[in-house]
C-alpha positions as CSV (number, residue, x, y, z in Angstrom):
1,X,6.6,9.0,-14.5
2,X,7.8,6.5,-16.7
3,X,11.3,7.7,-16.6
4,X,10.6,7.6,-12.8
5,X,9.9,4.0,-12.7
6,X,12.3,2.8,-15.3
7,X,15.4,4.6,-13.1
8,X,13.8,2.8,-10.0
9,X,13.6,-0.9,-11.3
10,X,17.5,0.2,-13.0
11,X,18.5,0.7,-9.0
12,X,17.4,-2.7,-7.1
13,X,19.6,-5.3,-8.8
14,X,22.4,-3.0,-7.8
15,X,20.6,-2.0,-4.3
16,X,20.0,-6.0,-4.0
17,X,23.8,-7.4,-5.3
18,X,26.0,-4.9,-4.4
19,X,24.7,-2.1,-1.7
20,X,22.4,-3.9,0.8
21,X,24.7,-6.6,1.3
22,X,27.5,-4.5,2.2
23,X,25.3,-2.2,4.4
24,X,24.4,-5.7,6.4
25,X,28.0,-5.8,7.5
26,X,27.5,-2.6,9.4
27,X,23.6,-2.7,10.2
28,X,21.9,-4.5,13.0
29,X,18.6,-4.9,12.6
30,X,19.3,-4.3,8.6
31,X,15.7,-5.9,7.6
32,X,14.1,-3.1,9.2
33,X,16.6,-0.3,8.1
34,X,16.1,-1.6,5.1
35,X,12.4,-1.8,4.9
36,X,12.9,1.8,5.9
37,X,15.3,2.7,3.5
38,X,13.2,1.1,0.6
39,X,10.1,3.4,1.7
40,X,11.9,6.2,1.9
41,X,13.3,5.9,-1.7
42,X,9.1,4.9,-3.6
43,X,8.9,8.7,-1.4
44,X,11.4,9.9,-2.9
45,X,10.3,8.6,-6.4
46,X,6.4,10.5,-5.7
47,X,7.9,13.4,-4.7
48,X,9.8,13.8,-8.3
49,X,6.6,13.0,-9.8
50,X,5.2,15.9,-7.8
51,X,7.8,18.0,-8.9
52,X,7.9,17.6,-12.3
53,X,3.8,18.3,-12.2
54,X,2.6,14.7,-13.1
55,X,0.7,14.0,-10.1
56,X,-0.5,16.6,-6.8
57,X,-0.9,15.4,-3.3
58,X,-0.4,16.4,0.6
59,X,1.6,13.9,2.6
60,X,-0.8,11.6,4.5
61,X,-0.3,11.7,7.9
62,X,-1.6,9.1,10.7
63,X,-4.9,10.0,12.3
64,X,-4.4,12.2,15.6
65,X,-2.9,10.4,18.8
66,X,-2.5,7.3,17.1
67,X,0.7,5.8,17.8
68,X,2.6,4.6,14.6
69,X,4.6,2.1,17.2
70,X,1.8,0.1,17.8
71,X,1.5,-2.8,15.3
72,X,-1.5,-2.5,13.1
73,X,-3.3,-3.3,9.7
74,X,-3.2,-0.2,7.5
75,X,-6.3,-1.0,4.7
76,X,-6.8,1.3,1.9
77,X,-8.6,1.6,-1.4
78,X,-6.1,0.8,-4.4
79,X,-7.3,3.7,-7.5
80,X,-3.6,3.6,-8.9
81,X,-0.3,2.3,-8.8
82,X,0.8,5.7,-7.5
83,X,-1.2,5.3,-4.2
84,X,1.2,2.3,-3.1
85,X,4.5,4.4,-3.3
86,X,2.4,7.4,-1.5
87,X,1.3,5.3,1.7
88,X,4.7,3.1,1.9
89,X,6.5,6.2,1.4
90,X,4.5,8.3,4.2
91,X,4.6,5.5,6.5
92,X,8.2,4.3,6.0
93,X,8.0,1.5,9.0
94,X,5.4,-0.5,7.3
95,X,6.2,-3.4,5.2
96,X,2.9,-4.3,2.9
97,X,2.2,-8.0,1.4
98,X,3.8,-8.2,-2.2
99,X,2.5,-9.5,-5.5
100,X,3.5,-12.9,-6.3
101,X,4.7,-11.2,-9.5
102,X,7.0,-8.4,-8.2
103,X,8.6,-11.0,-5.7
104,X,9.7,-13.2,-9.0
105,X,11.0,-9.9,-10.8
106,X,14.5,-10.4,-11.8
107,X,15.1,-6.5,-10.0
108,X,12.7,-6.5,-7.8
109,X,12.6,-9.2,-6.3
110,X,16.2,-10.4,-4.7
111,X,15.4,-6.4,-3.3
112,X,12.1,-7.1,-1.2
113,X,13.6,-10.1,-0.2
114,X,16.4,-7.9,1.8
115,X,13.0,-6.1,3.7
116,X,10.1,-7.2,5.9
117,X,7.9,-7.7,2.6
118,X,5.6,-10.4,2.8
119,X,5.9,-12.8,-0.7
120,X,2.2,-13.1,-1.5
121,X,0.2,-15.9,-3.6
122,X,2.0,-16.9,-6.8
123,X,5.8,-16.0,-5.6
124,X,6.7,-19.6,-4.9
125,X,8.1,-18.6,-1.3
126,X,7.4,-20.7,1.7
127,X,5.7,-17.6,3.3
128,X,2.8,-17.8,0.6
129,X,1.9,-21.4,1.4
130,X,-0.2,-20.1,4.5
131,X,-0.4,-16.0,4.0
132,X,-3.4,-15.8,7.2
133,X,-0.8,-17.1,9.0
134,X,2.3,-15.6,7.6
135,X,0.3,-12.0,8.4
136,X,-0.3,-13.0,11.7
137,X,2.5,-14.1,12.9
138,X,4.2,-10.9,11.0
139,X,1.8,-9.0,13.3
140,X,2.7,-10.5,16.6
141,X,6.3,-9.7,16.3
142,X,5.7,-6.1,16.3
143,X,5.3,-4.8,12.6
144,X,2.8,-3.2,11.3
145,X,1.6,-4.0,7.5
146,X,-0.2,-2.4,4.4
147,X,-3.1,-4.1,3.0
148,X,-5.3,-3.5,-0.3
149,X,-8.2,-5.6,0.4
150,X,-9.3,-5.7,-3.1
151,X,-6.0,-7.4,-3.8
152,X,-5.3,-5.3,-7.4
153,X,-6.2,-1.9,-8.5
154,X,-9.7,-1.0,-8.2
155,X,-11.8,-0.7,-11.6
156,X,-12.4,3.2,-13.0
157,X,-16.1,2.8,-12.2
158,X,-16.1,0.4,-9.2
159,X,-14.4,-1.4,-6.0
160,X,-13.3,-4.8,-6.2
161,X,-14.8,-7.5,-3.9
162,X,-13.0,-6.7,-0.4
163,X,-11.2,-10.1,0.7
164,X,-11.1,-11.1,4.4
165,X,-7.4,-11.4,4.8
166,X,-6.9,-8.6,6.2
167,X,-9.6,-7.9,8.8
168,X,-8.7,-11.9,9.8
169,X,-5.0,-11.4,10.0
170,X,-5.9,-8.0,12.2
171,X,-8.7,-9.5,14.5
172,X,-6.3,-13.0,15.2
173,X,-3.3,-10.8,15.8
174,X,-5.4,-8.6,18.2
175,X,-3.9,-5.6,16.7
176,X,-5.9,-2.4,15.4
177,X,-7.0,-1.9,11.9
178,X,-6.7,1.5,10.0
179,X,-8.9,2.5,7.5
180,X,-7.6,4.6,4.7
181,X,-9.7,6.0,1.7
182,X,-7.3,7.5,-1.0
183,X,-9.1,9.6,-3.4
184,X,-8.4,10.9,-6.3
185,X,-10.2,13.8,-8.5
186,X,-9.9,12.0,-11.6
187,X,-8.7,8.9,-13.2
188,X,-5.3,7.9,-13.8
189,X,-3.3,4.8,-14.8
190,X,-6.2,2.7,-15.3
191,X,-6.9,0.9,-19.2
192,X,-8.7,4.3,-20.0
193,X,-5.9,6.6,-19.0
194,X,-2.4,4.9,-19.4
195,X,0.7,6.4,-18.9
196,X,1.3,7.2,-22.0
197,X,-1.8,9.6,-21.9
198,X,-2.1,11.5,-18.2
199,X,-4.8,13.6,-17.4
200,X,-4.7,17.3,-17.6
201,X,-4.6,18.7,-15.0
202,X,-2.4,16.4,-12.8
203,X,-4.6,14.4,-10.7
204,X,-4.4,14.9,-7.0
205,X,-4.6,13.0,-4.4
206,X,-6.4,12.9,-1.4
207,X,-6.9,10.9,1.7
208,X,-9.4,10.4,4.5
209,X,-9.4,7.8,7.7
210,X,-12.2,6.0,8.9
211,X,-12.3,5.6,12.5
212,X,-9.8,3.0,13.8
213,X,-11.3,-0.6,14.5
214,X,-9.6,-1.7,17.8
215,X,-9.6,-5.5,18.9
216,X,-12.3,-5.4,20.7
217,X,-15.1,-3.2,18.8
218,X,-18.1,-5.1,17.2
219,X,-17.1,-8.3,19.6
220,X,-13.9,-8.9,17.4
221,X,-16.4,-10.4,14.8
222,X,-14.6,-10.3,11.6
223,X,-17.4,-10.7,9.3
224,X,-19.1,-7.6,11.0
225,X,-16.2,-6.1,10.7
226,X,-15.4,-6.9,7.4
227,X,-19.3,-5.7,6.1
228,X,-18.9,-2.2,8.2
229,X,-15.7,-1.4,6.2
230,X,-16.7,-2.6,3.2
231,X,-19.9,-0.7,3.2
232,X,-17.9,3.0,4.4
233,X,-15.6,2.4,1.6
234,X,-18.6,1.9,-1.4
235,X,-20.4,5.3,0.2
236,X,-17.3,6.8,0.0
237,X,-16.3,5.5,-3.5
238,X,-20.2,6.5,-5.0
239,X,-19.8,9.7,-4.0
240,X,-16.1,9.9,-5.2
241,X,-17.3,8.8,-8.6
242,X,-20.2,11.1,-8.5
243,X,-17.7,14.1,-8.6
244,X,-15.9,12.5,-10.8
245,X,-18.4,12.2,-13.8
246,X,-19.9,16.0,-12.4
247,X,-16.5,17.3,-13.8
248,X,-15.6,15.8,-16.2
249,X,-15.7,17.1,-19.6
250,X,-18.6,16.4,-21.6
């Protein structure tokens, strides 16, 4: 996995300086071919983690006869780092709001700036000054985004608090939100289980929708909303955690 990571981050300057531009001479619409192209390649990345037996999964896949072209807010739980490539890389038209961090990365960074990445808090960007509105008007034009309400992994024993962002950006855009749970059967690169040290067996993961929340349901209300998700995702985390500790050793 590390070997994984360190050949991605080796890739964007050259992706960023070299390849991207020269593809925008021959692209229209390159943001969004891009955007794709970027997905496609954190797939690609899982997928040779799969191979090589470090982590297990099925491919996510939307929840039946919802249609992918309708602009939405994807939500999901954030257990690893590992979940973010598997949901961007599944769903290769979404873009997904970006650390402030990864959009200063010296390799990173000039290479989300070539997609429809939104810069989040901390990247210095003009988009970040107002992210509500950045999200909604990202929304209104027709793309879809991935959001991690907790806003950074989730603790081994525990959500983080949920932030409103993304049920606001979803309810003022009057687009759907999708609910995501990604589970997995035991902990991995968290403080306790680096990855230096991965489990054995390879942890798996799994994933469940919630019912989608269209525009209307619970009289667009965002904080009702907001406590009917936030309370499906704790149920679902308690009992997640509860199988965890059943097997594991000692």
């Amino acid at each position: 996995m590390a070997a994984l990571f360190l050949c991605f981050f080796a890739a964007c300057p050259l992706l960023a300086l070299i390849i991207l531009p020269a593809l925008r001479l021959f692209l229209k619409d390159y943001r969004d071919k891009i955007t794709w192209l970027l997905n496609k390649g954190l797939y690609v990345v899982i997928w040779w983690a799969r191979f090589m037996g470090t982590v297990d999964f099925e491919t996510p896949s939307l929840p039946p006869g919802f249609d992918p072209k309708r602009p939405h807010v994807l939500i999901s739980n954030h257990p690893t780092f590992v979940d973010m490539l598997l949901v961007l890389g599944s769903f290769p038209y979404l873009s997904c709001v970006t650390s402030g961090r990864w959009s200063r990365h010296w390799a990173l960074g000039p290479l989300l700036r070539w997609t429809h990445y939104l810069p989040g808090p901390g990247s210095g960007l003009p988009q970040a000054e107002d992210m509500l509105g950045s999200m909604v008007e990202h929304l209104k034009s027709g793309y879809s985004l991935l959001i991690f309400p907790e806003g950074q992994r989730s603790h081994a024993d525990s959500l983080r608090r949920f932030r409103r962002g993304a049920v606001a950006a979803a309810v003022r855009a009057g687009v759907p939100i999708v609910p995501l749970f990604v589970g997995i059967d035991r902990p991995y690169l968290t403080k306790e289980v680096p990855l230096s040290r991965p489990p054995s067996p390879a942890p798996t993961y799994t994933f469940e929708w919630f019912d989608v929340i269209e525009p209307g349901d619970f009289d667009g209300d965002e904080h009702v909303i907001q406590e009917h998700l936030v309370q499906q995702y704790q149920a679902r985390f308690d009992a997640q955690r509860a199988l965890q500790l059943e097997l594991s050793p000692g």
